[in-house]
C-alpha positions in Angstrom: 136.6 141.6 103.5 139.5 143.8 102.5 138.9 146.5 104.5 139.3 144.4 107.5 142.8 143.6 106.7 145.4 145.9 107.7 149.2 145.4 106.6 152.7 146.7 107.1 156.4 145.8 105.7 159.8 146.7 106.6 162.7 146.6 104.5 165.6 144.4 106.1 169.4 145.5 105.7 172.5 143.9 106.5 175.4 146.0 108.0 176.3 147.4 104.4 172.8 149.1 104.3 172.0 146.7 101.6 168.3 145.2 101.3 168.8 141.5 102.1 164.3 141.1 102.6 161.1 142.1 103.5 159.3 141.7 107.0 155.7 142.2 106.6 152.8 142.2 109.2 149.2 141.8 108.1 146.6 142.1 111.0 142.8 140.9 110.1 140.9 143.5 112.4 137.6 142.6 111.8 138.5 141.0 115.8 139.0 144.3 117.1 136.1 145.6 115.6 133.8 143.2 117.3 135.4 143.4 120.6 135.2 147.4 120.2 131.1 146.7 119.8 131.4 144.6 122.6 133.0 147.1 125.2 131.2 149.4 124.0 127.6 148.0 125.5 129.6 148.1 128.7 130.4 151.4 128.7 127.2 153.0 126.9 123.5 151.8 128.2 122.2 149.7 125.2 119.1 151.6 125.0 117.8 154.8 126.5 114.1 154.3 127.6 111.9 154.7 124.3 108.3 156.6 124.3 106.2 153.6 125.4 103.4 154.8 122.9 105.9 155.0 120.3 106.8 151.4 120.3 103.8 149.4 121.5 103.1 147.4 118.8 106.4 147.2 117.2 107.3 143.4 117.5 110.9 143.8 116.1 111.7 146.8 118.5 110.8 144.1 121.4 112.4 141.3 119.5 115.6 143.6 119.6 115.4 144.9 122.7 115.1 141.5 124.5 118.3 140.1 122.2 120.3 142.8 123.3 119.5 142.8 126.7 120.3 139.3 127.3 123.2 139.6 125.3 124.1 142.5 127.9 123.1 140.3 130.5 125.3 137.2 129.7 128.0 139.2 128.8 129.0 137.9 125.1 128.6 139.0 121.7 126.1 137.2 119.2 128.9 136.2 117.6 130.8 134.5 120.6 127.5 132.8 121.5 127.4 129.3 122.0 124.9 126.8 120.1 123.2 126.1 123.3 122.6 129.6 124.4 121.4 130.9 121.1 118.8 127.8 121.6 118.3 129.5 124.9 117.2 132.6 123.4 115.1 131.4 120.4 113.0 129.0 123.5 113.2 132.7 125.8 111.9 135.0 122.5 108.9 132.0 122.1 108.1 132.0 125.8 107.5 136.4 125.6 105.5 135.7 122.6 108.3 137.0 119.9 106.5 134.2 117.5 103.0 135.7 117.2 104.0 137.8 114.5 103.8 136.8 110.7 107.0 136.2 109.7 109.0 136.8 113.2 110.4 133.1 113.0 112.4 134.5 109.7 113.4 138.1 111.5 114.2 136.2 114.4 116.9 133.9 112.6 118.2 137.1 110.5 119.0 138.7 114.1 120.4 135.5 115.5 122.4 134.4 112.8 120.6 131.5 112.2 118.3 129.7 109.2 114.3 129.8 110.1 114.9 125.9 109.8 117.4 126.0 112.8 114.9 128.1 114.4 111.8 125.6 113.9 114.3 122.8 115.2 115.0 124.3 118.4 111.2 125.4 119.3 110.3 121.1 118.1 113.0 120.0 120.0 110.9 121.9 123.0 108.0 120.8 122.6 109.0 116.9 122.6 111.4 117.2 125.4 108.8 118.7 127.3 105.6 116.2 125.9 
């Protein structure tokens, strides 16, 4: 995106004062963004404790919840996690039940990053490795 590039140019002189180039900078801080988000679960609690009543049968409140937690726990961003940890996850979310829900494998990708395809991969790969 545009708005994640920042940019800045200096005019080069020789002795005379007279403009002999251009020196320009651009930064891509979309990076700094990210880690920003990232410090900022360490310094801020990801989630004050929510009226139990108020939540109880929200599914994607608990499906959140449980991504950022271990995301809190592991210490990484979604988007620094690895392949095998987001497997991790998707097997942890199906072992709390996170799948019961019509159409949680889909919600489940959207907040992982990852196709409902990939999802169903992980889960199959699972269930033969553990046949």
């Amino acid at each position: 995106r545009s708005s994640d590039l920042r940019s800045t140019s200096a005019t080069i002189r020789n002795q005379e004062g007279k403009t002999i180039g251009l020196f320009c900078i651009n930064l891509d801080v979309s990076k700094w963004e990210e880690m920003q988000q990232f410090l900022s679960q360490w310094i801020q609690p990801i989630h004050e404790k929510q009226p139990e009543i108020l939540f109880k049968n929200d599914w994607r409140e608990k499906i959140n919840l449980y991504v950022a937690t271990y995301l809190q726990k592991e210490s990484v961003s979604l988007q620094a996690l690895s392949k095998e940890k987001k497997r991790e996850l998707v097997l942890a979310l199906y072992r709390e039940g996170a799948f019961e829900a019509k159409n949680a494998a889909s919600y489940i990708g959207d907040a992982l990053q990852l196709s409902r395809a990939t999802i169903y991969k992980y889960l199959e790969k699972n269930e033969n490795s553990t046949l």
